[in-house]
N, C-alpha and C positions, 0 to 999 in steps of 0.2 A: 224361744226360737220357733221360727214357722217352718222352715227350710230343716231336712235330714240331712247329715255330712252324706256324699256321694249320690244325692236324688236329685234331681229335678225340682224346682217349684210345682205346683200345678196350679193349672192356669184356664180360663175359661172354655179351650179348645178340648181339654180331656173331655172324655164322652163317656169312660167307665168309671166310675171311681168309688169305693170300699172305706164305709166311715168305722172304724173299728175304737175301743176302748173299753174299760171295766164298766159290768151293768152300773146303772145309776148316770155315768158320762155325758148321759145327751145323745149319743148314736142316731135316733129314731128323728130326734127334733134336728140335726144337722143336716142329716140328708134330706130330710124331708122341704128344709132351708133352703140346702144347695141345688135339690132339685131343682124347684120350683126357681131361683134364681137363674140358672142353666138352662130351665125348660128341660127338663128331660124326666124318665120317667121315674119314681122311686120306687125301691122294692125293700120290704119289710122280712128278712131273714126270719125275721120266729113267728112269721104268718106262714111262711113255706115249712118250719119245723114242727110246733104246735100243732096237735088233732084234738077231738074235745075230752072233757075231762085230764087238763092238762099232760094228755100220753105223747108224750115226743114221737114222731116219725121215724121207721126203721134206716137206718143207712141208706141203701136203694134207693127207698122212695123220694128222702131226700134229697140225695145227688140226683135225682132225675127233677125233682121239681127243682134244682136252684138252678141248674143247668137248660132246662127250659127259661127260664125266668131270664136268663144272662143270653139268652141267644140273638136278642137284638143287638145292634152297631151302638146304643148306649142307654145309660142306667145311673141311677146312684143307688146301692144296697148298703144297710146297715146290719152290721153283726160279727161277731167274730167265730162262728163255729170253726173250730178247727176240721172235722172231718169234711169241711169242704172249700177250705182253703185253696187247694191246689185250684178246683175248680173257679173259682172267685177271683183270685190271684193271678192267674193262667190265663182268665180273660181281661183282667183290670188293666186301665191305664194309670189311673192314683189311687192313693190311700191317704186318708185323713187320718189323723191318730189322734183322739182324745183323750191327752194324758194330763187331768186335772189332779190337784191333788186331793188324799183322802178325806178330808174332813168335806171339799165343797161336793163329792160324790156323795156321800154316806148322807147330807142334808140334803141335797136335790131327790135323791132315792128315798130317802123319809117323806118328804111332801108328796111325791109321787107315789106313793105305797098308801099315805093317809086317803089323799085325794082318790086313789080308784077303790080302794076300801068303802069309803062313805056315798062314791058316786053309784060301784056298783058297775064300773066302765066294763062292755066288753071288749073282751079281746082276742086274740088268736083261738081259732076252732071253738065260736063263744064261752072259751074261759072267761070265769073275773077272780081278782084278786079279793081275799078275803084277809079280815084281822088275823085269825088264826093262823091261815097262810103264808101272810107276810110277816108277821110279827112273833108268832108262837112256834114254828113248825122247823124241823128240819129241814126243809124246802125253801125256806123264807131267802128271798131276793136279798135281805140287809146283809144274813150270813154270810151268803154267796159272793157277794160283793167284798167282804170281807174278806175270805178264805181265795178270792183269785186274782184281787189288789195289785200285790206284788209280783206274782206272777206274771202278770200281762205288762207290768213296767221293765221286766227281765227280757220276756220273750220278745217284745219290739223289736226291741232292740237286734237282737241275733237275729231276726226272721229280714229283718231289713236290708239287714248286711249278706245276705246268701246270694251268690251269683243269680240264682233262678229269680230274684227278685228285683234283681239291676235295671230291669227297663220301669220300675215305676217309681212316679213322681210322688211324693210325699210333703204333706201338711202336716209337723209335728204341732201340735196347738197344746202349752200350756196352763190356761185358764179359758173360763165363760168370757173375760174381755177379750182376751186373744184372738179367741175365736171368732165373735160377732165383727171383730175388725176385719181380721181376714176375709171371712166372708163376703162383707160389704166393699170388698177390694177387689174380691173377682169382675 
């Protein structure tokens, strides 16, 4: 299904729009997609949360950096922080939802976790991901993905459905083919 029961399609005139889904999903690579396809600018959620030595951002600072970030007329941000949903949401006009299922997440996030392992990639507040880190650590991204799986295919759902969220359009996207379809259809 591409289409949410009671949303909107979205369509090339949306000018906000919120690519959410379990780490490993794709998120970063879809907006980054739909950006560039839309022209419009992207903005990368765990670059505004990330400082270095992988220390998360106090609340505060965050809602003030995503909210800066969101103050333009349009955007495509990937991520799903809950502590600033409201803000994200409050300004969105869609939300993409990459709801693949767990086996093709848990392998895209395994090559992904190999690949910056061995590259060394940096990334938010020059973090990089390390073997240890990803693989060995109570930290580890695979976990993580594991342990909030189900959870974000629960919460969609209900967050979708709440009056404060009625005015947006939504892309439920089932698979990596669903996806690149949709896409190539805006």
């Amino acid at each position: 299904m591409v289409n949410f029961p009671g949303h909107p399609p979205i369509s090339a005139a949306h000018r906000r729009i919120n690519v959410v889904g379990t780490s490993g999903s794709g998120k970063t690579t879809m907006a980054a997609n739909l950006a560039t396809r839309l022209q419009l600018p992207h903005v990368e959620m765990d670059a505004l949360y990330w400082n270095a030595d992988w220390e998360g951002s106090p609340d505060p600072v965050f809602r003030e950096r995503v909210a800066a970030a969101l103050a333009s007329d349009s955007w495509v941000i990937d991520g799903n922080y809950s502590r600033v949903r409201d803000i994200v949401w409050g300004r969105a006009q869609a939300v993409v939802w990459l709801d693949y299922a767990l086996p093709i997440i848990m392998e895209q996030l395994l090559w992904r976790s190999v690949r910056r392992a061995l590259t060394r990639e940096e990334l938010w507040g020059g973090n990089r991901e390390s073997w240890c880190r990803s693989f060995f650590s109570r930290d580890s991204i695979l976990v993580w993905a594991l342990q909030s799986y189900k959870r974000r295919r629960r919460q969609y759902p209900q967050l979708l459905v709440a009056p404060e969220h009625a005015h947006l359009a939504v892309a439920h996207l089932r698979s990596p083919a669903q996806a690149r379809h949709w896409l190539a259809s805006l």
